[in-house]
C-alpha positions in Angstrom: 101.0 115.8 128.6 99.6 114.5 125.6 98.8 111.3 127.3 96.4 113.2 129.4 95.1 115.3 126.4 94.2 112.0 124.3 92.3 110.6 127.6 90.3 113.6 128.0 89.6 113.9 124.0 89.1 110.1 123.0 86.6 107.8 125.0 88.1 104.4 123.7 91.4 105.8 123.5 92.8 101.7 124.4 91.2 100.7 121.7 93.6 101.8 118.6 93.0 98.9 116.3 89.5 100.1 116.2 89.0 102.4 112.9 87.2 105.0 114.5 89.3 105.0 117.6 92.2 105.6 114.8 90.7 108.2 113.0 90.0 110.1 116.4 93.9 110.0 117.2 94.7 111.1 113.5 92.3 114.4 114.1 93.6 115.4 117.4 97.4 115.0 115.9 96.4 117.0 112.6 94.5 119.9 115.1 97.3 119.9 117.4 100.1 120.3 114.5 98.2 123.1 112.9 98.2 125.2 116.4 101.5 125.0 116.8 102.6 125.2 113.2 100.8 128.4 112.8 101.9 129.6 116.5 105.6 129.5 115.4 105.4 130.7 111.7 103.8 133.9 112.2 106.2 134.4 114.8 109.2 132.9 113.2 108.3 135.1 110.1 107.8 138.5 111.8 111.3 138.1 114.0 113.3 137.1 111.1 111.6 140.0 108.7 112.4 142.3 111.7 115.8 141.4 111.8 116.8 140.9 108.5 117.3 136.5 108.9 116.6 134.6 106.0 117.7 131.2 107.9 114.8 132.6 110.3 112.6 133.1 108.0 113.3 129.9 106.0 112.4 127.9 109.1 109.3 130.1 109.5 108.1 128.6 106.0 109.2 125.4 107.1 106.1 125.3 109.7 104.0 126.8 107.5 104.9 123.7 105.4 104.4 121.7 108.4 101.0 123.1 109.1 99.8 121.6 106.1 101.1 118.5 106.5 98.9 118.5 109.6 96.0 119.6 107.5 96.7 116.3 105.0 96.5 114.4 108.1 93.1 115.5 109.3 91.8 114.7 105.5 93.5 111.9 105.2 92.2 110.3 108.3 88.7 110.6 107.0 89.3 109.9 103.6 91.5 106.4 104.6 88.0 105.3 106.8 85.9 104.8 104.5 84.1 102.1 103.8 84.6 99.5 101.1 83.2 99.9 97.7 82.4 98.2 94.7 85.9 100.0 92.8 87.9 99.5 96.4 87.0 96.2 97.7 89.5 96.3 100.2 88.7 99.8 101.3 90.6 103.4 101.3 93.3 102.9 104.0 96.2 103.1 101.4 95.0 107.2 101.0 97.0 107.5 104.6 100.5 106.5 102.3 98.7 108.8 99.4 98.7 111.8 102.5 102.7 110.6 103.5 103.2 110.5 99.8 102.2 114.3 99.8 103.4 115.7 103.0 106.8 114.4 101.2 106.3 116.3 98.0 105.5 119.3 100.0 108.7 119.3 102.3 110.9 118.7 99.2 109.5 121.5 97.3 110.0 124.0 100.4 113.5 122.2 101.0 114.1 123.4 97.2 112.5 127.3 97.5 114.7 127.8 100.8 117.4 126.7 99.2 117.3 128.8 96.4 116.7 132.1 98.8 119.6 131.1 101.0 121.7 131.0 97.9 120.7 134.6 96.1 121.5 136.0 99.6 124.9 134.7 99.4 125.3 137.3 96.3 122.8 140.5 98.2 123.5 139.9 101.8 121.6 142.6 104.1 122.5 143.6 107.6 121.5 141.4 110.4 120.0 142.6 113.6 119.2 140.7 116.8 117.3 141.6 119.7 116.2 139.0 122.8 112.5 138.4 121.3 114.3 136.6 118.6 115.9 134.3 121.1 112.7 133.6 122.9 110.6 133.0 119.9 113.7 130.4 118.5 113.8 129.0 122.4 110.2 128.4 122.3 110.5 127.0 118.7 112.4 124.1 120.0 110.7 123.1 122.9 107.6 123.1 120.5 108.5 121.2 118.0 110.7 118.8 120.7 106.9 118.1 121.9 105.5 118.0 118.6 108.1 115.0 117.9 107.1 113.4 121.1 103.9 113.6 120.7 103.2 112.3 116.7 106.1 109.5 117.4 103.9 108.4 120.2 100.9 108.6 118.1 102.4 106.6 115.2 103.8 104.2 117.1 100.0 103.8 118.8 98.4 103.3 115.7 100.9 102.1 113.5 100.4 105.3 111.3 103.1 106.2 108.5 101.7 110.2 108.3 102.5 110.7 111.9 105.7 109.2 111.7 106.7 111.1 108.6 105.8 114.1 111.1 107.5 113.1 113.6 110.9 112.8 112.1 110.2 116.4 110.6 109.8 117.6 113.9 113.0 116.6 114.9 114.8 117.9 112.2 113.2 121.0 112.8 114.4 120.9 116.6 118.0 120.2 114.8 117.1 123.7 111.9 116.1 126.0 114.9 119.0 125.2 117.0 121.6 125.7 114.2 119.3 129.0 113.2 119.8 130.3 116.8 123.6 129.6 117.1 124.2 130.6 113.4 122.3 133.8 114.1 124.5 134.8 116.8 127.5 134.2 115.0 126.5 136.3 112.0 126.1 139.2 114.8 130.2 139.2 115.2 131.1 138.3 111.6 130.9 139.5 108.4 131.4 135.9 106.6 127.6 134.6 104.9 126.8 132.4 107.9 123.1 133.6 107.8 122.9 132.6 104.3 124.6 129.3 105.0 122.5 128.5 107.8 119.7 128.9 105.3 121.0 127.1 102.7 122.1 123.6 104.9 118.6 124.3 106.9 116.9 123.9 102.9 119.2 121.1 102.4 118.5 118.9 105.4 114.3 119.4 104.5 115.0 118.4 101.2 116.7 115.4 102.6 113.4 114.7 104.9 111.2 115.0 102.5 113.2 112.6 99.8 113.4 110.5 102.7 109.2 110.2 103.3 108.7 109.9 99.5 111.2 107.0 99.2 109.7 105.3 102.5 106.4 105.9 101.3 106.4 104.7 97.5 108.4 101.3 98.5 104.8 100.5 100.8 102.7 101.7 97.9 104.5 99.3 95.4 104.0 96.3 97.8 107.5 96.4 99.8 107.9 93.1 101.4 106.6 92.4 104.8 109.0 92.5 107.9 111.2 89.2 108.1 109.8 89.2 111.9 106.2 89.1 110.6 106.2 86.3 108.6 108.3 84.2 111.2 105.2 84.9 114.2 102.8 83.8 111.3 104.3 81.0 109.9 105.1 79.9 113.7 101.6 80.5 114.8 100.4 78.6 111.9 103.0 75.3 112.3 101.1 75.4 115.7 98.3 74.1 114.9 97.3 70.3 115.0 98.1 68.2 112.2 99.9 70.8 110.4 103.5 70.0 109.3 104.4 72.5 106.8 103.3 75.5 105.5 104.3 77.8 102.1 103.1 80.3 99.6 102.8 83.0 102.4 101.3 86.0 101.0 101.1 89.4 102.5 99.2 92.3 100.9 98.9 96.0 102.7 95.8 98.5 102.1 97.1 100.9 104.7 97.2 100.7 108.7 95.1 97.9 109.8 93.9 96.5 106.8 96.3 93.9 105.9 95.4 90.9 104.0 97.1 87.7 103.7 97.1 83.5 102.5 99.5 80.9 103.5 99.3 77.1 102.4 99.0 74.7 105.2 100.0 71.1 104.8 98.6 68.3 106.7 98.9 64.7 106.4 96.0 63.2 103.4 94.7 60.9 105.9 94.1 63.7 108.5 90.0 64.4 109.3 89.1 67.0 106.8 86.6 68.4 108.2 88.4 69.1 111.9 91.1 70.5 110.0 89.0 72.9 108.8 87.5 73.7 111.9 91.3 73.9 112.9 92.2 76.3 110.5 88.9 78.5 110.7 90.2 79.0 114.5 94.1 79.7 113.3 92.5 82.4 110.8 90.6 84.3 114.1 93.8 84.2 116.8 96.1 85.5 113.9 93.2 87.8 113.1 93.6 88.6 116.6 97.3 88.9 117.6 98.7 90.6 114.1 95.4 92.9 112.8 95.0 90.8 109.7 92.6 89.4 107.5 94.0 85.9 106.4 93.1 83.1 104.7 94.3 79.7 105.3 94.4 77.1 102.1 94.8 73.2 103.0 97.1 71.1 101.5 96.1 67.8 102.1 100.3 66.0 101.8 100.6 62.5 100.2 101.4 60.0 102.4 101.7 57.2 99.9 105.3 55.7 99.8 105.5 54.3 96.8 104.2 58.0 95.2 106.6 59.9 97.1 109.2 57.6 95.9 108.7 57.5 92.4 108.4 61.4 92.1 111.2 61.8 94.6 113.2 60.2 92.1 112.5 62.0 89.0 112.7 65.2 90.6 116.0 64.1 91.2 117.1 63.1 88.4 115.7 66.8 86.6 117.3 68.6 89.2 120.9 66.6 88.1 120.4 67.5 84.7 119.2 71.0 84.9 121.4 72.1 87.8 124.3 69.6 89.2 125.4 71.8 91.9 121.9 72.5 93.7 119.8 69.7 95.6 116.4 69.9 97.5 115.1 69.4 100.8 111.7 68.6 103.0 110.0 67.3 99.8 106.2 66.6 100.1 103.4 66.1 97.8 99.5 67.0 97.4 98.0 64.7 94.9 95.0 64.7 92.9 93.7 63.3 89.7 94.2 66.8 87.9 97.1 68.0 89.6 100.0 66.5 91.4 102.1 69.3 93.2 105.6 68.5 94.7 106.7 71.1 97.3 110.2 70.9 98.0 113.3 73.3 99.3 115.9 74.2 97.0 120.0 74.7 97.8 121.9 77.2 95.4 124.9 78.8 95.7 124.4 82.0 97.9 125.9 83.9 94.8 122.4 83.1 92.4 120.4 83.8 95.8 118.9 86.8 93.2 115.6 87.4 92.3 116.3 87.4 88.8 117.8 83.5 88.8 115.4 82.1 91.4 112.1 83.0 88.6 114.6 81.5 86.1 115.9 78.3 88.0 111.5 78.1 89.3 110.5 78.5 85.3 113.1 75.7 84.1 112.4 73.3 86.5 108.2 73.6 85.8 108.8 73.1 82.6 111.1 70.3 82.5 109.1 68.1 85.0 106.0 69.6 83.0 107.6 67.8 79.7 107.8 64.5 82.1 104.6 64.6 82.9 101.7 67.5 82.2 100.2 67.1 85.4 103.0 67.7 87.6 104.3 71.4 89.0 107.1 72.0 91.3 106.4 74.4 93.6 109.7 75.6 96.0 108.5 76.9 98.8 112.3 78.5 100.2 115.7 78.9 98.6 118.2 78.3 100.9 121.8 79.6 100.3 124.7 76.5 100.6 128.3 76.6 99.2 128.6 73.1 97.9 131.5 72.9 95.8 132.1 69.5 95.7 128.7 68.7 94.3 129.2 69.0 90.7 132.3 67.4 91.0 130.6 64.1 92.5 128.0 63.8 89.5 130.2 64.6 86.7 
């Protein structure tokens, strides 16, 4: 169904790395949540006030929550497409993890006013009725937000979009609150135990837990959370591709918000390569990565020494401040760019997997500058990978 509804509603509906095309798909999400999240809390809230159900009436507010989440998501939409200015250079996409930010806020601070209700009726409990319009509306409820889920997970997932997943996985949890609201609510009809309050107070609980889950999610993007192992792999192996590249390092990934990811990487080529087709090499690397991943990179050249007796004598001292600083580690695929300013040796480094910290590997990168800094001024080491090794024996050897 709500394949056929985004055909008949967006033109270029194919076309969802296109901003527009995006924004479209955000709007029809946002109108369709606020339909049905207004649909099921007026009826959620005048069956549970009829029959005396605060876990009813809990999950009525819950949609009411829900229905403006769906509001942020229209706003945010428009907001995240505009266009770059002079104070956002790199645009306004990062107000769609702003509107998850929010939608996350919101569920934890309904989360925390349910629970609190669920919890005074533990102490004032009132009679619970139950008549077969209360099972329909819960019935309906479920199938509802079942499509709800469906639908935002198969919008997210079209246009890589944090505020409809967010939405989707409170949809499901609300499929899992009605359904323990329906069978706690007959329950309570053959018991005196609190199990109406109960219900409310685990239903609170579990949208708490939703909401601490989207804040969480969200703030590790919006603090620059690494990119996926898997991404950097395909780009580093779509780079390595390309003729008269043999290394690459210093890849950098950067995300404004869906679709506008920025990145660099270093690639090295052979010093007696032809610049200038190198260049036009890279130029066409930069457009198929552009193409295949959605973002805007830029490729650096590092032309690599190729002369012996260079790579020799700087392979050596390296060495030797690598024996000195730290016995126990040794390095790997060294190469060199030289120049009359700078002379850069790019190497891997072993450790022990147990200083594989992020702490140690600034401290072991700062030491090693500055001691092949005090050799020589122009020299910088630059360790492109740390790789984890047990090697006992090392130390022993040298000492």
């Amino acid at each position: 169904m709500i394949k056929y509804i985004i055909r008949s509603c967006i033109t270029d509906y194919k076309n969802t790395t296109d901003k527009l095309v995006r924004e479209k798909y955000s709007i029809l999400s946002g109108i369709l949540g606020i339909i049905c999240n207004l649909f099921l809390f007026v009826s959620k809230f005048l069956v549970g006030i009829s029959i005396n159900s605060i876990a009813i009436i809990s999950d009525a507010f819950n949609n009411l929550s829900d229905m403006g989440s769906s509001s942020i998501i229209i706003i945010s939409a428009k907001l995240s497409n505009k266009p770059p200015d002079k104070e956002h250079p790199f645009g306004h996409g990062r107000f769609e993890y702003l509107a998850s930010l929010t939608i996350g806020i919101i569920i934890m601070v309904v989360g925390y006013q349910l629970i609190n209700a669920s919890v005074h009726k533990f102490f004032d409990p009132e009679p619970l009725t139950f008549n077969y319009w209360s099972l329909c509306i819960l019935l309906v409820s479920i199938a509802i937000k079942g499509w709800m889920y469906c639908y935002n997970n198969y919008i997210g997932s079209a246009i890589q979009s944090s505020v409809n997943e967010a939405t989707a996985s409170d949809s499901i949890n609300d499929v899992i609150a009605t359904t323990g609201v329906l069978i706690t609510t007959i329950i309570q009809l053959y018991t005196t135990l609190p199990v109406d309050a109960l219900a409310g107070t685990a239903i609170g609980l579990l949208i708490l837990y939703t909401g601490f889950a989207i804040v969480k999610k969200t703030v590790n993007i919006l603090l620059g959370k690494a990119a996926s192992p898997e991404l950097t792999e395909a780009i580093r192996s779509c780079v390595m591709n390309g003729k008269y590249i043999v290394g690459t390092h210093d890849l950098k990934i950067h995300d404004y918000g869906p679709g506008r990811i920025f990145a660099s990487i270093h690639a090295e080529v052979p010093d007696t390569s032809n610049l200038v087709e190198v260049h036009a090499i890279l130029d066409e690397l930069e457009e198929e990565l552009s193409d295949k991943f959605q973002i805007d990179i830029n490729i650096h050249m590092d032309p690599l020494c190729t002369d012996l007796k260079i790579i020799t004598r700087v392979r050596h001292i390296l060495d030797l401040i690598i024996q000195k600083e730290y016995p126990c580690y040794h390095t790997d695929h060294l190469r060199i760019t030289y120049g009359k300013a700078r002379l850069n040796v790019i190497c891997d480094l072993h450790i022990p997997p147990t200083e594989m910290t992020e702490e140690q590997m600034i401290e072991i990168r700062k030491n090693i500058n500055t001691a092949i800094i005090a050799f020589n001024p122009r020299y910088r080491v630059v360790i492109a990978k740390f790789i984890p090794e047990d090697i006992p024996s090392k130390k022993l050897l040298i000492d």
